[in-house]
C-alpha atoms as one frame of an Amber mdcrd trajectory, in Angstrom:
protein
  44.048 119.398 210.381  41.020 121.206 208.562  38.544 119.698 206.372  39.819
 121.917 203.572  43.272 121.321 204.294  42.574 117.854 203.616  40.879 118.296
 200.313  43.785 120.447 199.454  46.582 117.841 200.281  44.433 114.839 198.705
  43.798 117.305 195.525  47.198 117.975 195.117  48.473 114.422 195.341  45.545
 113.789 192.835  47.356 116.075 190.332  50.612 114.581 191.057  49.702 111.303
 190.386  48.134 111.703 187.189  50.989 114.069 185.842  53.473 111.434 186.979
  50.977 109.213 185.200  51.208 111.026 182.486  54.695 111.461 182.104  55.255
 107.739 182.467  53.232 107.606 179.766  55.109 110.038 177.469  58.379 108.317
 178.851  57.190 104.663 177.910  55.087 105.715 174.591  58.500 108.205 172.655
  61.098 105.767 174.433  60.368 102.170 174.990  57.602 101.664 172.508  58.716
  99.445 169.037  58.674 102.774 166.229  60.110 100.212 163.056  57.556 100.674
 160.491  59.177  97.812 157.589  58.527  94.506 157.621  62.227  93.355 156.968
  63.990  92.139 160.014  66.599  95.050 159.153  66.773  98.205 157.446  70.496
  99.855 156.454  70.639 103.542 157.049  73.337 105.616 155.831  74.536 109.363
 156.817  76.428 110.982 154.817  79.754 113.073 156.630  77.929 116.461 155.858
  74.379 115.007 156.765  72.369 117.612 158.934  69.611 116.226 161.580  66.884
 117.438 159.699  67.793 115.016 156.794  68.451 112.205 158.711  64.903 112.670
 159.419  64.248 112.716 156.464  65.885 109.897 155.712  64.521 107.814 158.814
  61.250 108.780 158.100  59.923 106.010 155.473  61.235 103.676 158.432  59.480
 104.718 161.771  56.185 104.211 162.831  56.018 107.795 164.593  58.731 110.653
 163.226  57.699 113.054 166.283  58.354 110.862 169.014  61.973 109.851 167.385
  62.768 113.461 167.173  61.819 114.553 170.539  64.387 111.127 171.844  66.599
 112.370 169.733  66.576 116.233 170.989  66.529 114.882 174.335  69.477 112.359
 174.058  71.694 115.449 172.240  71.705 113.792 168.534  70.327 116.620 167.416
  73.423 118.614 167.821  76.159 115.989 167.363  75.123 113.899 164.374  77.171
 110.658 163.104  77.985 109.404 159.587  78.346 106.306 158.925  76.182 103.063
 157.767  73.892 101.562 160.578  71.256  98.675 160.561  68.372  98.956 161.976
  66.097  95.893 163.320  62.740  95.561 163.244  61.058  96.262 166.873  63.560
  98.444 168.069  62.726 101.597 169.845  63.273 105.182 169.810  65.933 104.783
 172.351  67.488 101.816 170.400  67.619 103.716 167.620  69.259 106.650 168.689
  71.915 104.362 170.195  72.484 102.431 166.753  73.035 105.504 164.734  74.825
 107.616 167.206  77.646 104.632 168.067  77.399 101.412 165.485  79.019 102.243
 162.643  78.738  98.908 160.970  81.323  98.487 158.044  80.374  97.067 154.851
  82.099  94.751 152.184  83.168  95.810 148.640  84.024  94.260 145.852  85.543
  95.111 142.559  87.298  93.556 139.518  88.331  93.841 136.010  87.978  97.473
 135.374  90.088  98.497 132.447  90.839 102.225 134.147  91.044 103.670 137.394
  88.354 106.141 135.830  86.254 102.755 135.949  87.319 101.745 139.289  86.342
 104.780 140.722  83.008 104.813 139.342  82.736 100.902 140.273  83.840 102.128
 144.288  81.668 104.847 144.265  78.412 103.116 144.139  79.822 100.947 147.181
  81.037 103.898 149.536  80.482 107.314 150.312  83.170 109.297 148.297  82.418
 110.029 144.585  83.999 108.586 141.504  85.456 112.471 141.010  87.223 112.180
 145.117  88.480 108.483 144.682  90.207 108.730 141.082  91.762 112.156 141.886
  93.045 110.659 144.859  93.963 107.495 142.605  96.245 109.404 140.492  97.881
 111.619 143.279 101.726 111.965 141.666 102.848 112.694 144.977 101.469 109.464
 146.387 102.369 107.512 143.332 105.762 108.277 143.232 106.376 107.662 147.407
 104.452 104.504 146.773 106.537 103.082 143.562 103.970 103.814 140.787 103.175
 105.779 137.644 100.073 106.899 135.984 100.196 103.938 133.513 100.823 101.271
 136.192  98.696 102.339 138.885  95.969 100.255 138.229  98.045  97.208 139.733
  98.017  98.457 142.966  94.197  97.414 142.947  94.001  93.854 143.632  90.401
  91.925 142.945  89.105  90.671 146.037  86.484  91.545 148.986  87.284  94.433
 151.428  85.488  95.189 154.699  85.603  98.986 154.810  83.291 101.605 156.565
  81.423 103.485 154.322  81.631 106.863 155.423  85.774 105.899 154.426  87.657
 108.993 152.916  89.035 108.508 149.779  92.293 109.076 150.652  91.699 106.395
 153.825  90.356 103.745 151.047  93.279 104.180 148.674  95.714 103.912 152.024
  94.219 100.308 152.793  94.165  99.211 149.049  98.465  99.914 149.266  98.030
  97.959 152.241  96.466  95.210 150.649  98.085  95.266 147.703 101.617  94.974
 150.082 100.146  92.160 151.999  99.084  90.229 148.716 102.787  90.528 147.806
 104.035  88.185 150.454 107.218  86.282 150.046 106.134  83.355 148.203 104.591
  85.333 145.691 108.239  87.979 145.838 110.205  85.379 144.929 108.440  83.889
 142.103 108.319  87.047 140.248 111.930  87.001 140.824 112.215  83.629 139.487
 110.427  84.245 136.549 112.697  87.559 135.951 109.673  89.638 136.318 109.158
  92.536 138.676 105.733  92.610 140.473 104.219  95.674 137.855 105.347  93.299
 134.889 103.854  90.139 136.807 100.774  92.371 136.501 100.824  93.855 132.984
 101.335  90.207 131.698  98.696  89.152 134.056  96.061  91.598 132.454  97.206
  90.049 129.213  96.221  86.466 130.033  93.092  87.510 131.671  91.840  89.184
 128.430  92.915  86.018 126.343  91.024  83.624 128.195  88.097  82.958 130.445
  89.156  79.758 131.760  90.772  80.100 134.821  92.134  76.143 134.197  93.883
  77.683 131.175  95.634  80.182 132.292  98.701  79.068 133.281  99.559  77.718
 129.917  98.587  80.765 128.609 100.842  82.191 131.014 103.526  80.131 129.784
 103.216  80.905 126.159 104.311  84.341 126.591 106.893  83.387 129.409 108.442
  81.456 126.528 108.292  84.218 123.796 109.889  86.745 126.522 112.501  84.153
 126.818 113.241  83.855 123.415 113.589  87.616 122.867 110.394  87.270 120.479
 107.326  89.781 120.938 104.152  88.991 123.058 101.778  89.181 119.634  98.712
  89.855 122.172  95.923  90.982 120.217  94.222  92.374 123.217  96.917  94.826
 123.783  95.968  96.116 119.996  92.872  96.693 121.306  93.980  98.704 124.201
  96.013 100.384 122.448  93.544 101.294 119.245  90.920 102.605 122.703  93.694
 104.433 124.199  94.520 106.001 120.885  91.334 107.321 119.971  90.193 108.130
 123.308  86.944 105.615 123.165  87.139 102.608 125.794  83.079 102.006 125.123
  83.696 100.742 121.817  83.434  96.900 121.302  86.108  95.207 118.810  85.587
  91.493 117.993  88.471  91.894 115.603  92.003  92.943 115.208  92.806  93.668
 111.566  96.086  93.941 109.547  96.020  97.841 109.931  95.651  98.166 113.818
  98.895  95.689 113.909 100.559  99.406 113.078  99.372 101.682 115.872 101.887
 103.297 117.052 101.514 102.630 121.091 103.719 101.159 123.851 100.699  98.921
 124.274 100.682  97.332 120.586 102.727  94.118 121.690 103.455  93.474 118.177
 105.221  96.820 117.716 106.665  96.816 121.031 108.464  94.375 122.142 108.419
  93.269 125.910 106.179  93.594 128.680 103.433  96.850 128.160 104.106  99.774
 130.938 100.795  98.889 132.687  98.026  97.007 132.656  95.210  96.508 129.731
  93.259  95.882 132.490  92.906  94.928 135.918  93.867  90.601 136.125  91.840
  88.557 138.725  93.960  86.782 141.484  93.568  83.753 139.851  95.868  85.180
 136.619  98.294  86.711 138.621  98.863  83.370 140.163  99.095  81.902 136.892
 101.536  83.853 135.297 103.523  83.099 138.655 102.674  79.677 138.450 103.420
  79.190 134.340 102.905  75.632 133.343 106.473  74.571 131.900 105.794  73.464
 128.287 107.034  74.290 125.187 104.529  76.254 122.921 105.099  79.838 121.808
 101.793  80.068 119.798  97.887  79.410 120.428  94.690  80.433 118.820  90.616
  80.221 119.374  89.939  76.636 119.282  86.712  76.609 117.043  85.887  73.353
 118.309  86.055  73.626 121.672  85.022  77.489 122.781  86.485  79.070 125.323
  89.658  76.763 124.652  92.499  77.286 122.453  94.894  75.041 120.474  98.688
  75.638 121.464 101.100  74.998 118.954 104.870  74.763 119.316 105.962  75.824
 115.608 104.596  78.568 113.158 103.478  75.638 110.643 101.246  74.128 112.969
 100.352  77.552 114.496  99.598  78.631 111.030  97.486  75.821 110.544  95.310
  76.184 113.714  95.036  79.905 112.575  93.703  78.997 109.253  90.714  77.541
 110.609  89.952  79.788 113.181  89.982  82.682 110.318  87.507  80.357 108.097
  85.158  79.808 110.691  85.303  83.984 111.989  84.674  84.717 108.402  81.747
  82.053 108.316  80.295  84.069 111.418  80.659  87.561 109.436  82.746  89.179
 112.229  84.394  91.873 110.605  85.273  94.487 113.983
Protein backbone atom coordinates (compact mmCIF):
# COMPACT_ATOMS: atom_id res chain seq x y z
CA UNK A 1 0.00 0.00 0.00
CA UNK A 2 1.26 3.61 -1.07
CA UNK A 3 2.26 6.33 1.12
CA UNK A 4 -0.62 8.37 -0.27
CA UNK A 5 -2.98 5.70 -0.07
CA UNK A 6 -2.36 5.72 3.47
CA UNK A 7 -2.86 9.37 4.07
CA UNK A 8 -5.99 8.96 2.11
CA UNK A 9 -7.51 6.05 4.24
CA UNK A 10 -6.25 7.71 7.66
CA UNK A 11 -7.80 11.20 6.24
CA UNK A 12 -10.90 9.76 5.54
CA UNK A 13 -11.39 7.94 8.82
CA UNK A 14 -10.30 11.39 10.28
CA UNK A 15 -13.46 12.92 8.72
CA UNK A 16 -15.55 10.11 9.78
CA UNK A 17 -14.77 10.30 13.15
CA UNK A 18 -15.31 13.79 13.76
CA UNK A 19 -18.69 13.84 11.73
CA UNK A 20 -19.78 10.86 13.81
CA UNK A 21 -18.45 13.08 16.57
CA UNK A 22 -20.37 15.54 15.59
CA UNK A 23 -23.50 13.98 15.11
CA UNK A 24 -23.30 12.41 18.54
CA UNK A 25 -23.12 15.63 19.54
CA UNK A 26 -26.24 16.99 17.77
CA UNK A 27 -27.95 13.61 18.86
CA UNK A 28 -27.05 14.06 22.69
CA UNK A 29 -27.29 18.12 22.73
CA UNK A 30 -31.48 18.35 20.73
CA UNK A 31 -32.33 14.85 22.43
CA UNK A 32 -30.98 13.89 25.75
CA UNK A 33 -30.02 17.27 27.07
CA UNK A 34 -32.60 18.77 30.13
CA UNK A 35 -34.53 21.85 27.74
CA UNK A 36 -37.16 22.85 31.03
CA UNK A 37 -36.54 26.42 31.44
CA UNK A 38 -39.14 27.02 34.92
CA UNK A 39 -38.18 26.50 38.11
CA UNK A 40 -41.44 24.62 39.22
CA UNK A 41 -41.05 20.92 39.43
CA UNK A 42 -44.03 20.87 36.76
CA UNK A 43 -45.51 22.93 34.22
CA UNK A 44 -49.33 22.02 32.73
CA UNK A 45 -49.56 22.44 29.03
CA UNK A 46 -52.71 22.40 27.25
CA UNK A 47 -53.61 21.93 23.33
CA UNK A 48 -56.48 22.84 22.25
CA UNK A 49 -58.46 20.08 19.57
CA UNK A 50 -57.81 22.61 16.64
CA UNK A 51 -54.20 23.53 17.95
CA UNK A 52 -51.67 23.66 14.93
CA UNK A 53 -47.76 22.79 15.65
CA UNK A 54 -46.71 26.13 15.15
CA UNK A 55 -48.78 27.25 18.25
CA UNK A 56 -47.90 24.64 20.37
CA UNK A 57 -44.65 26.22 19.90
CA UNK A 58 -45.76 28.91 20.72
CA UNK A 59 -47.18 27.84 23.56
CA UNK A 60 -44.08 25.65 24.74
CA UNK A 61 -41.90 28.31 24.17
CA UNK A 62 -41.93 30.39 27.64
CA UNK A 63 -41.08 26.73 28.97
CA UNK A 64 -37.91 25.39 27.11
CA UNK A 65 -34.55 26.30 27.46
CA UNK A 66 -33.87 25.95 23.53
CA UNK A 67 -37.21 26.22 21.05
CA UNK A 68 -34.96 25.05 17.93
CA UNK A 69 -33.71 21.97 19.22
CA UNK A 70 -37.47 20.93 20.48
CA UNK A 71 -38.68 21.58 17.04
CA UNK A 72 -36.17 19.78 15.09
CA UNK A 73 -37.13 16.41 17.87
CA UNK A 74 -40.28 17.13 17.17
CA UNK A 75 -40.03 17.17 13.11
CA UNK A 76 -37.97 14.23 13.46
CA UNK A 77 -40.24 12.11 15.81
CA UNK A 78 -43.45 13.08 13.26
CA UNK A 79 -45.31 15.54 15.90
CA UNK A 80 -45.15 17.93 13.57
CA UNK A 81 -47.71 16.38 11.40
CA UNK A 82 -49.90 14.50 13.91
CA UNK A 83 -50.45 16.88 16.81
CA UNK A 84 -52.44 15.86 20.17
CA UNK A 85 -54.91 17.82 22.33
CA UNK A 86 -55.20 17.32 25.47
CA UNK A 87 -53.66 18.61 29.01
CA UNK A 88 -50.03 17.32 29.76
CA UNK A 89 -47.52 18.08 32.66
CA UNK A 90 -44.40 18.68 32.13
CA UNK A 91 -41.41 18.12 34.79
CA UNK A 92 -38.65 20.00 35.30
CA UNK A 93 -35.33 18.30 33.68
CA UNK A 94 -36.99 16.52 31.13
CA UNK A 95 -35.71 16.42 27.64
CA UNK A 96 -36.62 17.08 24.19
CA UNK A 97 -37.34 13.48 23.72
CA UNK A 98 -39.34 13.35 27.04
CA UNK A 99 -41.23 15.94 26.01
CA UNK A 100 -42.34 14.94 22.81
CA UNK A 101 -43.41 11.66 24.44
CA UNK A 102 -45.55 13.52 27.24
CA UNK A 103 -47.50 15.59 24.85
CA UNK A 104 -47.86 13.19 22.03
CA UNK A 105 -49.33 10.14 24.51
CA UNK A 106 -50.17 11.46 28.34
CA UNK A 107 -53.18 12.98 28.27
CA UNK A 108 -53.47 13.57 31.95
CA UNK A 109 -57.18 14.28 33.06
CA UNK A 110 -58.00 16.95 35.37
CA UNK A 111 -60.61 17.45 38.26
CA UNK A 112 -63.59 19.88 38.20
CA UNK A 113 -65.65 21.17 40.44
CA UNK A 114 -68.84 23.10 40.48
CA UNK A 115 -71.78 24.08 42.75
CA UNK A 116 -74.62 26.31 43.42
CA UNK A 117 -75.12 27.95 40.14
CA UNK A 118 -78.61 29.31 39.89
CA UNK A 119 -78.74 28.53 35.80
CA UNK A 120 -77.28 26.25 33.49
CA UNK A 121 -76.24 29.64 31.70
CA UNK A 122 -74.04 29.86 35.01
CA UNK A 123 -72.93 26.38 34.97
CA UNK A 124 -71.70 26.61 31.71
CA UNK A 125 -69.73 29.59 32.23
CA UNK A 126 -68.51 27.99 35.73
CA UNK A 127 -67.34 24.55 33.36
CA UNK A 128 -65.90 26.51 30.87
CA UNK A 129 -63.08 28.00 32.72
CA UNK A 130 -62.28 24.26 33.86
CA UNK A 131 -62.33 22.50 30.31
CA UNK A 132 -61.87 23.10 26.85
CA UNK A 133 -65.44 23.67 25.39
CA UNK A 134 -66.97 27.19 25.78
CA UNK A 135 -69.81 28.32 27.96
CA UNK A 136 -71.76 28.89 24.31
CA UNK A 137 -70.89 24.61 23.33
CA UNK A 138 -71.71 23.27 26.93
CA UNK A 139 -75.17 25.17 27.63
CA UNK A 140 -76.42 24.55 24.05
CA UNK A 141 -75.64 21.11 24.57
CA UNK A 142 -77.26 21.52 28.20
CA UNK A 143 -80.54 22.38 26.86
CA UNK A 144 -80.61 19.85 23.86
CA UNK A 145 -84.71 19.02 23.80
CA UNK A 146 -83.88 15.99 22.11
CA UNK A 147 -81.56 14.83 24.87
CA UNK A 148 -83.76 16.19 27.56
CA UNK A 149 -86.70 14.55 26.69
CA UNK A 150 -84.81 10.78 26.06
CA UNK A 151 -83.19 11.54 29.36
CA UNK A 152 -86.52 12.49 31.53
CA UNK A 153 -86.04 16.31 31.75
CA UNK A 154 -87.38 19.73 30.80
CA UNK A 155 -85.89 23.07 30.35
CA UNK A 156 -87.00 24.16 33.88
CA UNK A 157 -85.70 21.02 35.64
CA UNK A 158 -82.58 20.40 33.96
CA UNK A 159 -80.45 21.92 36.27
CA UNK A 160 -80.95 18.77 38.66
CA UNK A 161 -79.28 16.58 36.55
CA UNK A 162 -76.02 18.49 37.74
CA UNK A 163 -75.04 17.14 40.97
CA UNK A 164 -72.23 19.22 43.18
CA UNK A 165 -69.29 17.21 43.57
CA UNK A 166 -65.60 16.62 42.03
CA UNK A 167 -65.26 15.01 38.53
CA UNK A 168 -62.05 13.67 36.96
CA UNK A 169 -62.55 14.51 33.29
CA UNK A 170 -60.00 15.14 30.40
CA UNK A 171 -59.94 18.44 29.33
CA UNK A 172 -59.91 18.34 25.77
CA UNK A 173 -63.76 16.52 26.77
CA UNK A 174 -66.52 17.44 24.14
CA UNK A 175 -69.34 18.98 25.43
CA UNK A 176 -71.60 16.60 24.48
CA UNK A 177 -69.02 13.76 26.17
CA UNK A 178 -69.14 16.00 29.57
CA UNK A 179 -72.91 16.31 29.68
CA UNK A 180 -73.02 12.24 28.87
CA UNK A 181 -70.92 11.55 32.17
CA UNK A 182 -72.82 14.21 34.29
CA UNK A 183 -76.32 11.79 33.34
CA UNK A 184 -74.07 9.20 34.39
CA UNK A 185 -73.33 10.61 37.55
CA UNK A 186 -76.31 12.01 38.26
CA UNK A 187 -77.85 8.07 37.69
CA UNK A 188 -75.23 6.68 39.91
CA UNK A 189 -75.95 9.34 42.74
CA UNK A 190 -79.54 8.03 42.53
CA UNK A 191 -78.80 4.64 43.96
CA UNK A 192 -81.41 2.66 45.74
CA UNK A 193 -81.19 3.95 49.12
CA UNK A 194 -81.56 7.30 48.02
CA UNK A 195 -84.80 5.81 45.26
CA UNK A 196 -86.60 4.72 47.91
CA UNK A 197 -86.54 7.54 50.23
CA UNK A 198 -87.86 9.89 47.74
CA UNK A 199 -90.50 7.38 47.44
CA UNK A 200 -91.06 7.38 51.04
CA UNK A 201 -91.30 10.85 51.37
CA UNK A 202 -93.91 10.89 48.26
CA UNK A 203 -91.47 12.86 46.31
CA UNK A 204 -90.10 12.07 42.89
CA UNK A 205 -86.29 12.63 42.48
CA UNK A 206 -86.88 16.33 40.36
CA UNK A 207 -89.16 17.39 43.42
CA UNK A 208 -86.48 15.91 45.98
CA UNK A 209 -84.39 18.48 44.08
CA UNK A 210 -86.57 21.59 43.65
CA UNK A 211 -87.26 21.35 47.49
CA UNK A 212 -83.65 20.73 47.96
CA UNK A 213 -82.67 24.12 46.20
CA UNK A 214 -85.22 25.59 48.55
CA UNK A 215 -83.52 24.58 51.79
CA UNK A 216 -80.17 25.34 50.48
CA UNK A 217 -81.14 29.02 49.86
CA UNK A 218 -82.80 29.22 53.43
CA UNK A 219 -79.92 28.22 55.29
CA UNK A 220 -76.18 27.95 55.44
CA UNK A 221 -75.93 25.48 58.07
CA UNK A 222 -75.60 22.27 56.80
CA UNK A 223 -76.58 20.95 60.70
CA UNK A 224 -79.89 22.72 60.00
CA UNK A 225 -81.01 21.50 57.20
CA UNK A 226 -82.84 18.70 57.83
CA UNK A 227 -85.26 20.49 60.04
CA UNK A 228 -85.56 22.86 57.54
CA UNK A 229 -86.25 20.07 55.38
CA UNK A 230 -88.89 18.97 57.57
CA UNK A 231 -90.74 22.18 57.88
CA UNK A 232 -91.82 22.12 54.41
CA UNK A 233 -92.26 18.21 54.39
CA UNK A 234 -94.90 19.07 56.99
CA UNK A 235 -96.64 22.01 55.13
CA UNK A 236 -96.74 19.64 51.85
CA UNK A 237 -98.41 17.25 54.12
CA UNK A 238 -100.87 19.41 55.34
CA UNK A 239 -101.92 20.62 51.88
CA UNK A 240 -100.58 24.21 53.04
CA UNK A 241 -98.11 26.25 50.66
CA UNK A 242 -94.23 26.18 50.97
CA UNK A 243 -94.20 30.26 51.88
CA UNK A 244 -90.35 30.19 50.66
CA UNK A 245 -89.29 33.59 50.27
CA UNK A 246 -86.39 32.58 48.17
CA UNK A 247 -88.59 31.24 45.53
CA UNK A 248 -90.08 35.08 45.42
CA UNK A 249 -86.87 35.96 44.65
CA UNK A 250 -86.42 33.60 41.84
CA UNK A 251 -89.27 34.25 40.63
CA UNK A 252 -89.14 38.39 40.79
CA UNK A 253 -85.22 37.52 38.68
CA UNK A 254 -86.89 35.26 36.37
CA UNK A 255 -89.61 37.78 35.77
CA UNK A 256 -87.66 40.65 34.93
CA UNK A 257 -84.96 38.90 33.26
CA UNK A 258 -82.06 40.20 35.87
CA UNK A 259 -80.39 37.25 37.99
CA UNK A 260 -77.35 39.92 38.96
CA UNK A 261 -79.54 41.82 41.08
CA UNK A 262 -79.14 41.37 44.91
CA UNK A 263 -82.52 41.36 47.11
CA UNK A 264 -82.09 41.32 50.93
CA UNK A 265 -85.84 41.66 51.08
CA UNK A 266 -89.09 40.24 50.01
CA UNK A 267 -91.86 42.82 50.31
CA UNK A 268 -95.72 42.61 50.46
CA UNK A 269 -95.93 43.36 46.62
CA UNK A 270 -93.50 40.62 45.23
CA UNK A 271 -95.81 38.06 47.41
CA UNK A 272 -98.10 38.74 44.01
CA UNK A 273 -95.85 37.82 41.09
CA UNK A 274 -97.46 35.89 39.09
CA UNK A 275 -94.83 32.78 38.60
CA UNK A 276 -94.92 28.99 39.11
CA UNK A 277 -91.93 29.79 41.28
CA UNK A 278 -93.77 32.26 43.85
CA UNK A 279 -94.45 29.40 46.52
CA UNK A 280 -96.92 31.56 48.10
CA UNK A 281 -99.04 31.79 44.94
CA UNK A 282 -98.38 28.38 43.93
CA UNK A 283 -98.94 25.86 45.86
CA UNK A 284 -96.67 22.65 45.85
CA UNK A 285 -93.33 21.85 44.86
CA UNK A 286 -91.77 24.66 42.03
CA UNK A 287 -91.13 22.87 38.41
CA UNK A 288 -87.33 23.15 38.92
CA UNK A 289 -84.84 24.25 40.87
CA UNK A 290 -84.09 28.01 42.32
CA UNK A 291 -80.87 26.79 42.23
CA UNK A 292 -78.56 24.07 42.18
CA UNK A 293 -78.71 22.23 46.22
CA UNK A 294 -75.34 20.82 47.54
CA UNK A 295 -75.33 17.00 48.35
CA UNK A 296 -75.55 17.70 51.73
CA UNK A 297 -79.41 19.30 51.17
CA UNK A 298 -80.48 16.76 49.02
CA UNK A 299 -79.68 14.36 51.75
CA UNK A 300 -81.51 16.40 54.07
CA UNK A 301 -84.64 16.77 52.54
CA UNK A 302 -84.32 12.82 52.21
CA UNK A 303 -83.31 12.57 55.59
CA UNK A 304 -86.15 15.23 57.18
CA UNK A 305 -85.85 15.37 60.90
CA UNK A 306 -89.45 14.20 62.15
CA UNK A 307 -90.77 17.12 64.27
CA UNK A 308 -93.61 19.05 64.30
CA UNK A 309 -93.05 22.75 63.18
CA UNK A 310 -94.58 24.24 60.04
CA UNK A 311 -93.01 27.74 60.55
CA UNK A 312 -89.36 29.29 61.20
CA UNK A 313 -87.76 32.63 60.83
CA UNK A 314 -84.07 34.45 61.08
CA UNK A 315 -83.13 33.97 64.57
CA UNK A 316 -81.72 37.54 65.39
CA UNK A 317 -79.93 36.17 68.19
CA UNK A 318 -78.24 33.52 66.96
CA UNK A 319 -77.24 34.25 63.00
CA UNK A 320 -77.23 31.85 60.69
CA UNK A 321 -79.93 29.97 62.94
CA UNK A 322 -83.55 30.21 62.92
CA UNK A 323 -86.34 29.81 65.52
CA UNK A 324 -88.98 27.05 64.48
CA UNK A 325 -92.28 27.47 65.68
CA UNK A 326 -95.15 24.99 65.62
CA UNK A 327 -98.24 27.54 65.60
CA UNK A 328 -98.82 30.95 63.74
CA UNK A 329 -98.94 32.78 67.31
CA UNK A 330 -95.62 31.84 68.21
CA UNK A 331 -94.46 32.04 64.54
CA UNK A 332 -95.90 35.46 64.53
CA UNK A 333 -94.09 36.30 67.46
CA UNK A 334 -90.58 35.16 66.32
CA UNK A 335 -91.45 37.17 63.10
CA UNK A 336 -92.09 40.29 64.97
CA UNK A 337 -88.70 40.54 66.13
CA UNK A 338 -86.92 39.55 63.29
CA UNK A 339 -88.89 42.53 61.33
CA UNK A 340 -87.80 45.06 64.31
CA UNK A 341 -84.36 44.22 64.21
CA UNK A 342 -84.27 44.22 59.84
CA UNK A 343 -85.84 47.57 60.18
CA UNK A 344 -83.15 48.60 62.90
CA UNK A 345 -80.48 47.52 60.16
CA UNK A 346 -82.31 49.78 57.36
CA UNK A 347 -82.67 46.83 54.92
CA UNK A 348 -85.26 47.87 52.72
CA UNK A 349 -84.43 45.42 49.21
Amino acid sequence: MSKNLRKVIVATLLVGLVGMGIFAYYVYSNIFVPNTAFNNEEAHVYVGSEASFQEVVDDMAPLLKNTNSFIAVARRKGYDVNVKSGHYIIKKGMNNNEIINTIRSRNIPVNIKFNNQERLENLAAQIAFQIEPDSLELLSVFKDSAFLKQAGFTKNNALGMYIPNTYEVYWNTSAENFRDKMLKEYNRFWNESRNSKAENIGLSRDQVISLAAIVQKETAKVEERPRVAGVYLNRIKAGMPLQADPTVIYAKKLTEGNFEQVIKRVLYRDLELDSPYNTYKYAGVPPGPITMPDISSIDAVLNAEDHGYYYFVANVNKFGYHKFAKTLAQHNVNKAEYVRWINQQGVNR
